[in-house]
C-alpha positions as a printed Julia matrix, in Angstrom:
194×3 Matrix{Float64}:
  -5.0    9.72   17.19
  -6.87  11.59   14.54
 -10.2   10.1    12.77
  -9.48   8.34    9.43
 -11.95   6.81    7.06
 -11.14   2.7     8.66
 -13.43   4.04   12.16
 -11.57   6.88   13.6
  -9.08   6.49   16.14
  -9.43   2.83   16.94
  -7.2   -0.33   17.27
  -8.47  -2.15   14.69
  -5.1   -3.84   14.0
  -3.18  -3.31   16.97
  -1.07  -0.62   15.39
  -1.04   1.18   18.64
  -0.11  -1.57   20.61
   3.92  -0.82   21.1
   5.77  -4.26   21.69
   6.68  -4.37   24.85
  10.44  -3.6    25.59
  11.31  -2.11   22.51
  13.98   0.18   23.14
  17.23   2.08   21.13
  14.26   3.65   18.8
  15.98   6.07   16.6
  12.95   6.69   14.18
   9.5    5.74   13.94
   6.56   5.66   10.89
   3.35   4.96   10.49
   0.5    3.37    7.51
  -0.87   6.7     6.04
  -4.28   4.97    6.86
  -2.87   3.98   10.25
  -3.07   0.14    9.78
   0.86  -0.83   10.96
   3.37   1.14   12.93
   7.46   0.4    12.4
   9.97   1.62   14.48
  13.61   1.58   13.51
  16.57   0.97   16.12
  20.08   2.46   16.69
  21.08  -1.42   15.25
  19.41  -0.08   12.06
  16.9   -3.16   12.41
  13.03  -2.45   12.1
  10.26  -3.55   14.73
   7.04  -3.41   13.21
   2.9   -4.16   14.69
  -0.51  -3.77   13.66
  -1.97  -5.37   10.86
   0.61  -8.35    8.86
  -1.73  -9.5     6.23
   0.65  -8.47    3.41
   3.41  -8.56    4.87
   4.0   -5.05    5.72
   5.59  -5.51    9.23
   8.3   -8.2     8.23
  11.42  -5.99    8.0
  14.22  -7.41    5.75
  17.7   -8.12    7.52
  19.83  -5.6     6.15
  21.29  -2.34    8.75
  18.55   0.08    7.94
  18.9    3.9     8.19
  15.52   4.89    7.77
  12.09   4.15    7.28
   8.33   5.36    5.83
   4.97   2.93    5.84
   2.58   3.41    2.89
  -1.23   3.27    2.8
  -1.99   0.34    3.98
   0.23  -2.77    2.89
   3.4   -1.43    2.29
   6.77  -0.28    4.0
   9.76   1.37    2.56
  13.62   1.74    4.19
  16.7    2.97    3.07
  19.12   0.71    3.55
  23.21   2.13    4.95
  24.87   1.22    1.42
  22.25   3.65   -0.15
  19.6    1.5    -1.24
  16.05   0.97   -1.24
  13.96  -1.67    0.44
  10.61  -2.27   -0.34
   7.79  -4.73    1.3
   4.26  -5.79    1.77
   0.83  -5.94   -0.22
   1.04  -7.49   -3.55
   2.39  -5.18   -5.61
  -0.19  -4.44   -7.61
   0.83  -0.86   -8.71
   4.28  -1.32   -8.22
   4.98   0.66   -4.86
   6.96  -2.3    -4.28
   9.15  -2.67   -7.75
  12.46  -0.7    -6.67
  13.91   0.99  -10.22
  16.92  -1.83  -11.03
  20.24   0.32  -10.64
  18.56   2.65   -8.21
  21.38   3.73   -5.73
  23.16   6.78   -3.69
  19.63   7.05   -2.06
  19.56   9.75    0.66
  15.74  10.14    1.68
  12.42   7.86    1.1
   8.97   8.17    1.09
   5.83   5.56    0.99
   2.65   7.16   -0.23
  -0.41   5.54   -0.95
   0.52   3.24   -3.7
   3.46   4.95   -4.98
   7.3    5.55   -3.6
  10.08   8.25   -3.94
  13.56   8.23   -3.62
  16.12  11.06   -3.29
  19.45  10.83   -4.42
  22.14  11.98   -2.9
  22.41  14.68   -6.24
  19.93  16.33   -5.26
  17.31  14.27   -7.86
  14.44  12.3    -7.26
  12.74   8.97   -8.34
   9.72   7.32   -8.19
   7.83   4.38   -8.94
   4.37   2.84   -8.21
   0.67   4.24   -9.72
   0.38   7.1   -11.5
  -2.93   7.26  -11.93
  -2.72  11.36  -11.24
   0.69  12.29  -12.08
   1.94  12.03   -8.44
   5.32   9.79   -9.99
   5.66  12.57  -12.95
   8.71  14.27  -11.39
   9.3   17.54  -13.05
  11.7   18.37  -15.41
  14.77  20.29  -14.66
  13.86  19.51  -10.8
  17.53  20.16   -8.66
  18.6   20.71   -5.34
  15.96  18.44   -3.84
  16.76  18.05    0.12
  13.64  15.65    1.25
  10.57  14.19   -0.62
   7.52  13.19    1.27
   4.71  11.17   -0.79
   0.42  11.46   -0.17
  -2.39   9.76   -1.76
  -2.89  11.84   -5.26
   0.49  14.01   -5.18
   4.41  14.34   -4.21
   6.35  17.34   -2.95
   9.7   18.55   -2.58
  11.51  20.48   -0.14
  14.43  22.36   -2.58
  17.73  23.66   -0.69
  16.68  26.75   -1.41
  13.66  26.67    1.51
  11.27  26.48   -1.16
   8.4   23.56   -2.02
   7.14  21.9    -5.27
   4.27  19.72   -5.72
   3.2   17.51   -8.32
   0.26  14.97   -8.8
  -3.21  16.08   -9.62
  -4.53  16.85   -6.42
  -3.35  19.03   -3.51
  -0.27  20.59   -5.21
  -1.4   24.49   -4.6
   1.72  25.28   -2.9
   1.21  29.04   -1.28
   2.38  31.83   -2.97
   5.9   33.07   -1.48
   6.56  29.72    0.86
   9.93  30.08    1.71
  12.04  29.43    4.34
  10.83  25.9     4.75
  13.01  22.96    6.55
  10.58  19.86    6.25
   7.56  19.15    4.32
   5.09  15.59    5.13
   1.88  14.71    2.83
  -0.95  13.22    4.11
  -3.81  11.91    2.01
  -5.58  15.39    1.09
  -3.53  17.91    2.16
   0.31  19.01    3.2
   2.41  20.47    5.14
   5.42  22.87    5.35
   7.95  23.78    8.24
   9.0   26.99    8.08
């Protein structure tokens, strides 16, 4: 487990405890700042440990298809009918406020204290802070295959094989990247699959 600002590579919240027995996992997530885990199961319910204080680990009890957790205190699914799921801390940038009419979801991700959506168009949405510009999707942006979400920024992987970034920080994508096939953000930096 890598070092992180909270005391590097502890248990502070039991987020590396796995419950005992779990089993059928078909994905898994963790907090960007490592305080809850959440695994998701082949009966598209979610299992989730580590810290509970806002509620981050209480999975709602619709099928799920996938799953992301946020900073600290929140977690985001995507429900089978296409929908988003949001829940946790209190909401006070609005990570947790789902866009009303939001639907044909594809893809998710939980950043920090703000969340994307990808429709199944090829267009993306998000929602929460925007203190730098990380829920400013561009204009015009198409094609969009996955989204992952970081502390101060946002990328997206295009059909193409190509990545754009937005936010104020840590949105230098390198020149020619191409070829890519999944992208993640972390809190000050990201990554490409190639």
């Amino acid at each position: 487990m890598a070092s992180s600002w909270l005391g590097g590579g502890n248990n502070w919240s039991g987020q590396t405890n796995v419950p005992a027995g779990l089993s059928n996992v078909v994905a898994i997530a963790a907090a960007q700042q490592g305080s809850h885990s959440l695994a998701l199961k082949s009966d598209g319910t979610i299992v989730g440990w580590g810290d509970k204080s806002y509620g981050q680990c209480l999975a709602p009890g619709k099928p799920l298809v996938a799953l992301d957790g946020g900073k600290l205190s929140h977690s985001l699914a995507l429900a089978a009918d296409g929908s988003v799921v949001a829940w946790g801390s209190d909401n006070y940038w609005g990570q947790l406020t789902v866009p009303s009419g939001l639907s044909n979801v594809v893809g998710i991700a939980a950043g920090d204290f703000h969340s994307l959506a990808l429709k199944s168009n090829g267009a993306v949405v998000a929602w929460g802070i925007n203190s730098d510009g990380q829920c400013n999707v561009p204009g015009g942006l198409s094609g969009v295959r996955a989204v992952a979400a970081g502390r101060y920024h946002s990328l997206a992987l295009k059909s193409n094989g190509t990545v754009v970034a937005w936010g104020s920080w840590y949105t230098n994508v390198p020149a020619g990247l191409s070829g890519v096939v999944a992208v993640a953000a972390g809190d000050e930096h990201s990554l490409a699959l190639k």
